[in-house]
C-alpha positions, 0 to 999 in steps of 0.5 A: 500500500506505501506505493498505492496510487492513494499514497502517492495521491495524498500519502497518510490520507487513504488508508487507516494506521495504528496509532501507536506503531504507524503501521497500516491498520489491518482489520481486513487481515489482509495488509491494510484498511481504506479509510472510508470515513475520510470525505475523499474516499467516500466520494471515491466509493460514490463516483466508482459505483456512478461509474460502474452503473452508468457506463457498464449498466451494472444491476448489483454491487458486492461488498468484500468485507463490507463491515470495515467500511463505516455506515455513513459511506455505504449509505451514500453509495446506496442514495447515490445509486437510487438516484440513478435509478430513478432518473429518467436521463440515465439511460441504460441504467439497470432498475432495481440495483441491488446492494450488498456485501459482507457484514462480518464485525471486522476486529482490530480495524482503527478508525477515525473517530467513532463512526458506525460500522457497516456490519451486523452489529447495526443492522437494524439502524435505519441507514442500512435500509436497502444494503444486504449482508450475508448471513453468516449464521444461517450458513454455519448451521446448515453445512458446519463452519466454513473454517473446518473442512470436516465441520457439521451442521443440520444437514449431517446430523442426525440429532442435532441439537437445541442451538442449530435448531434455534438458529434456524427458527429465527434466521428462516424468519429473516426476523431483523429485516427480509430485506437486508438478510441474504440468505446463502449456504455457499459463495464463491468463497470456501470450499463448493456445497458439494465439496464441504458436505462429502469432506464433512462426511455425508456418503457418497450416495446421499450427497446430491439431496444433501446438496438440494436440501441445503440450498431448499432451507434458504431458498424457502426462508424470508430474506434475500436468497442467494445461490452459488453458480453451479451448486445447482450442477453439484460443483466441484472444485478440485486440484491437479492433485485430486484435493479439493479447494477452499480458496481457489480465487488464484486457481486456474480455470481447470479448477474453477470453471463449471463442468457442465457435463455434471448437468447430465449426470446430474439432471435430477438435481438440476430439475429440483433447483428449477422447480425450487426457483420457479416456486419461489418466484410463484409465490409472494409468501416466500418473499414478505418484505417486512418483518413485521407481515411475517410475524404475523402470519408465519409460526414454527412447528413441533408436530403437523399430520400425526408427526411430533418432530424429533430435533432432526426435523423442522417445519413452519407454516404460513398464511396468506397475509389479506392484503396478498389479494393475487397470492396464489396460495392460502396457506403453505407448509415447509417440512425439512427432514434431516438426516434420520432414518424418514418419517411418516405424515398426514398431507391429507388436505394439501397440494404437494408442491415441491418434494427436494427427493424420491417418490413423494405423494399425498396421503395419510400416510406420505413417507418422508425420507432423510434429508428431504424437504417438503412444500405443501400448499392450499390454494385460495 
């Protein structure tokens, strides 16, 4: 950073320091922070996404390790952005530009003043209204830690206990706010969905629904949903020495590129991502934009058609808010069975619409096998 073109601009200015030893502050982990909170950085962040908007018509920016910028400047980018949006003399500009980066506190960051952070921490401040960031929690306790290859979450365990459980009731909710919560198991970032879960120890046999039924939890979840290109193909990242790779921003295209021939080979998982997408779409009561309409029509389940669920099963129910008037369902119920042995439902009543894996009809009696998930719909 000392030869930067910031510190050859204006040096000391651009960047953030230790008071004590000078040296770069490095919350990022990384070597060095930009001092966001500095008028002329700020204004750099700004022009640099009017640019980007303007003259490559991009619809969405990503913050990197969004939490070492300070809240004040994220909100400006995002004013900035909606005002072109809504410009008519700006021709080209993509509508709806979405916003969004990674939340984490950053520790150990020095900054001038006492400025508020753009992380989690302050999500609910009414500056980070239409800014994303990543929940982290919600991936963890579907897959296990992204820093422990062999680390577990609800997908491979069989009992999983009271705190995966509670995690998941409240992150399915989005309940801080649907709009600012992205909902993800994988990015680019990490080992791929595919690779984590058979490093974890799912068997080989049950990867592909494990894979499903990973990406079904957030994709049936409040908030932003948010899928890794190719997680839909099951892939794979592997090295020239057959290992697979966690970080594989400076591998080469052998590694990163999407092998398309997984689409054949697994065109049954393919057809499941399409349907869980296309469903998504169809219907407004995975996609309530405010917490408080979710709270209101959205409830847990402990037990639904004869069935008290064990710790390895979640469900939920929720109802068509009155003012939905073109929602097509009354009412819907998710059922994600986790990694037990199947259960046995009463789905008399209901229309089956969507099952994440095996032969799944309605009866009184409707077999569920292990890691799948299920929708259930009444039309209104």
């Amino acid at each position: 950073a000392q030869g930067s073109n910031f510190n050859r601009l204006v040096p000391g200015y651009y960047y953030r320091y230790d008071d004590f030893t000078g040296n770069f502050s490095n919350g990022s982990g990384v070597g060095n922070d930009t001092a966001s909170e500095r008028f002329m950085f700020r204004k750099f962040m700004v022009d640099s996404t009017d640019f980007l908007a303007r003259e490559y018509k991009l619809g969405g920016f990503r913050f990197d390790l969004m939490g070492l910028h300070d809240l004040p400047s994220m909100k400006a980018v995002r004013d900035n952005l909606i005002t072109l949006d809504q410009d008519p003399t700006t021709e080209g500009v993509q509508n709806d530009i979405i916003i969004y980066g990674e939340g984490w506190a950053m520790g150990g960051t020095k900054t001038y003043g006492s400025p508020v952070m753009a992380n989690y921490n302050n999500i609910t401040n009414a500056d980070f209204a239409g800014i994303g960031h990543f929940s982290d929690d919600m991936r963890d306790a579907v897959k296990g830690s992204v820093f422990s290859a062999t680390g577990t979450g609800w997908i491979q365990s069989g009992t999983s206990g009271s705190t995966l459980k509670g995690t998941f009731k409240g992150k399915l909710k989005a309940s801080l706010d649907p709009q600012r919560a992205v909902q993800y198991v994988a990015s680019h970032d990490n080992y791929a969905l595919f690779d984590k879960l058979l490093l974890s120890g799912v068997p080989e046999e049950k990867l592909p629904r494990g894979n499903v039924q990973a990406s079904a939890i957030p994709m049936f979840s409040q908030g932003i949903f948010f899928m890794h290109a190719g997680d839909e193909l099951m892939r794979e990242k592997i090295n020239a020495d057959g290992s697979r790779n966690h970080n594989s921003y400076n591998a080469p295209d052998s590694v990163n590129a999407i092998k398309w021939n997984r689409k054949t080979e697994f065109f049954t998982e393919f057809s499941k991502y399409q349907e869980m997408l296309a469903l998504r779409q169809e219907s407004q009561l995975f996609r309530i934009p405010a917490a408080n309409i979710i709270a209101a029509v959205y409830s847990d389940l402990t037990a639904f058609g004869g069935h008290t669920f064990a710790s390895s099963t979640l469900g939920y129910k929720i109802i068509r808010p009155s003012a939905y008037t073109t929602e097509p369902f009354a009412e819907v119920i998710v059922l994600h069975n986790g990694n037990n042995t199947g259960i046995t439902v009463d789905g008399s009543g209901y229309e089956l619409l969507f099952h994440s894996y095996g032969d799944v009809t309605i009866s009184a009696s409707m077999a569920i096998a292990g890691n799948t998930t299920i929708v259930l719909g009444k039309r209104a």
